[in-house]
N, C-alpha and C positions, 0 to 999 in steps of 0.2 A: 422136375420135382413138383413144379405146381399143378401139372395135369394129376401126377398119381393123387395130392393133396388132395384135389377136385373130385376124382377119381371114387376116393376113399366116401369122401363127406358126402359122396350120392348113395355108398353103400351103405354107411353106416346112419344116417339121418336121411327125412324126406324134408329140412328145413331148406328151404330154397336160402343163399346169401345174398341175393337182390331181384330183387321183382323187376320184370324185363317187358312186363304189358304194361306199365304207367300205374300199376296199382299203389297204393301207399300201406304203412303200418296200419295207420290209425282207420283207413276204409272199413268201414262196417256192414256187416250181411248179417240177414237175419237165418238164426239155427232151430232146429228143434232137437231138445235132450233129449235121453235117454227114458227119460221118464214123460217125454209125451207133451212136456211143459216147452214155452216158445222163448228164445232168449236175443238178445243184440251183441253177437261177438264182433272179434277184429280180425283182418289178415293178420295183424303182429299174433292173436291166439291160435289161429290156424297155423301159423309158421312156428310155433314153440316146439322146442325139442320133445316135450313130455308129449304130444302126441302121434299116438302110432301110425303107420300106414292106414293102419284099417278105420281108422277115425278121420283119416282124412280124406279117404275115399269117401265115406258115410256122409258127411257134410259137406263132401263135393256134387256128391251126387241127389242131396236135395233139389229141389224143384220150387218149394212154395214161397213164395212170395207175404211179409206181411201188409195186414191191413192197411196200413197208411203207405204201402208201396218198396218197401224196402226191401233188395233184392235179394237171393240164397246165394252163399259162398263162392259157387259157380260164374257168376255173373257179375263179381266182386274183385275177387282173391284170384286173376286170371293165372298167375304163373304156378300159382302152388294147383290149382284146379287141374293143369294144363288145358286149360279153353284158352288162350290166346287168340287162335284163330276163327274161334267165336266172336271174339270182341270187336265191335262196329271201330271202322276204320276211321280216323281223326281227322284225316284229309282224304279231299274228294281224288278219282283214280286220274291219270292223265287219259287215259284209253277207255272209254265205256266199256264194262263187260260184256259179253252177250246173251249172257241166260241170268237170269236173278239169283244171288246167292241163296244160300240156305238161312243165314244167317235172321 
């Protein structure tokens, strides 16, 4: 019963139920609206029911960065972006790599 539940609430919503990269609600990334103007949202806005797939693509897939350094969505809001595996590792590897990440 809980997979279909699980199931469901991936089809019918993109709200992720718990951030699983260490991101928080209140982490904030910088947006650009609709209108071209720059804003400070939050993962908890990015994860609201009221927005769509397509608005969360759009602000996943920002890039820029504000002025005083504050990062786009992407680089924030890892579970709902799905960049997880962008996000820089917490702890150092046991095993060196052997080619440099892309990261």
């Amino acid at each position: 019963i809980l997979v279909l539940a699980l199931a469901l609430k991936m089809v019918h919503s993109d709200q992720v139920d718990e951030f699983l990269c260490g991101e928080k609600n209140n982490d904030k990334f910088y947006y650009k609206k609709s209108n071209g103007s720059f804003a400070v949202r939050t993962c908890e806005f990015l994860n609201n029911d009221d927005r769509t797939t397509r608005q969360i693509r759009i602000t996943c897939a920002s890039t820029e960065e504000s002025p005083d350094g504050l990062k786009p969505a992407s680089e924030v809001c890892f579970t709902i972006c799905d960049t997880c595996s962008k996000m820089p590792s917490q702890l150092p590897s046991d095993v060196p790599s052997p080619l440099p990440s892309d990261v």
